[in-house]
N, C-alpha and C positions, 0 to 999 in steps of 0.2 A: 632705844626708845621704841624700838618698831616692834620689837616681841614683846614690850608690856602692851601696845595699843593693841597688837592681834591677838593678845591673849585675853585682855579687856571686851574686846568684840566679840570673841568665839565663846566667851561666857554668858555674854549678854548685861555686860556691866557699864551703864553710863556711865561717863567721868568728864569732867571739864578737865582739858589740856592747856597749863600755864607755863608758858616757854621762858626762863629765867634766863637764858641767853639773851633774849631780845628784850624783856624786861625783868631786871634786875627787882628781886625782892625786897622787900622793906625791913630795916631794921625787927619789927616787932613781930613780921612773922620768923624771921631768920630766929628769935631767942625764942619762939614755940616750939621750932625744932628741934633748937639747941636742948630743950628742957626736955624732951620726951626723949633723943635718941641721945646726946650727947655731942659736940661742937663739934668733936673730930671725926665723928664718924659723917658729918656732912660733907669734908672735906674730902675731895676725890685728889689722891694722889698719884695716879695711874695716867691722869689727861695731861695735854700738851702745857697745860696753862701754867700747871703748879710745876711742872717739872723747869718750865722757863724761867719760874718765878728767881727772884735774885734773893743772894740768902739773908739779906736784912730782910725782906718780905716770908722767907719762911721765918725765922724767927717769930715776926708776929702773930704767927700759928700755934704758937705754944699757949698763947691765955686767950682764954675766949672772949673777950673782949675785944680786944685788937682781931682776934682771928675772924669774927665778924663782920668789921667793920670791910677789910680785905673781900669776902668771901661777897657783900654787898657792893665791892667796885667789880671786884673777876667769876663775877656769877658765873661765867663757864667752869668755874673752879669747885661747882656746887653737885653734888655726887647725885644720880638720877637713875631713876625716876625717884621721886619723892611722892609716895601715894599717903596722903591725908583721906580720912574718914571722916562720916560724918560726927561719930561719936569720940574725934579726936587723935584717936587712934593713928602710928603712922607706920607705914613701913618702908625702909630705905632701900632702895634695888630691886631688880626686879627677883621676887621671889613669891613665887605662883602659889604654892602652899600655904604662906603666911596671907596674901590675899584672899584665896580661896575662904579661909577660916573666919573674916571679917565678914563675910556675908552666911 
C-alpha cells in the first residue's frame, strides 16, 4: 500500500484511503467489484489469510456468491489496493500505468 500512496502523492492525485482490514466492506460494494473485475481476481491468494484458510472455506471460493460472502468476513483476504474512479472505472493492484491513464 505504501507505493500506491507515494505514488498517488508524487502525482498529485487526491484519494480517499478506505482500509477494509479495519472495516470490512459491504456486501453491495463487494458485487460492484465483483462485476467490473471479476470475484476471483478480488481474491488475494498470496496473503497469510487465504493460505490458512481451511479447504471447506477455499471451496467456497469457487462460486461467487459464497466467495463473497467469505471475502465480507476475511477482508484481509481482499486483494489491494483496489482504486475506484470517479467514473467507475477500477483498477486492482498497484499498477501505475493503468492509473496514470484514468487521469
Amino acid at each position: 500500500m505504501k507505493k500506491t500512496f507515494d505514488f498517488l502523492e508524487s502525482e498529485g492525485i487526491e484519494y480517499e484511503f478506505v482500509d477494509y482490514k479495519k472495516h470490512a466492506p459491504d456486501g453491495a460494494l463487494l458485487v460492484r467489484f465483483a462485476d467490473k473485475v471479476g470475484y476471483e481476481a478480488l481474491i488475494n491468494k498470496r496473503g497469510t489469510t487465504y493460505r490458512k484458510l481451511e479447504d471447506e472455506d477455499k471451496k467456497k471460493l469457487e462460486s461467487e456468491k459464497s466467495a463473497l460472502v467469505v471475502l465480507a468476513e476475511k477482508s484481509s483476504m481482499i486483494k489491494r489496493p483496489i482504486i475506484e474512479f470517479p467514473d467507475g472505472e477500477i483498477v486492482l493492484g498497484f499498477e501505475p500505468e493503468q492509473i496514470k491513464e484514468q487521469f
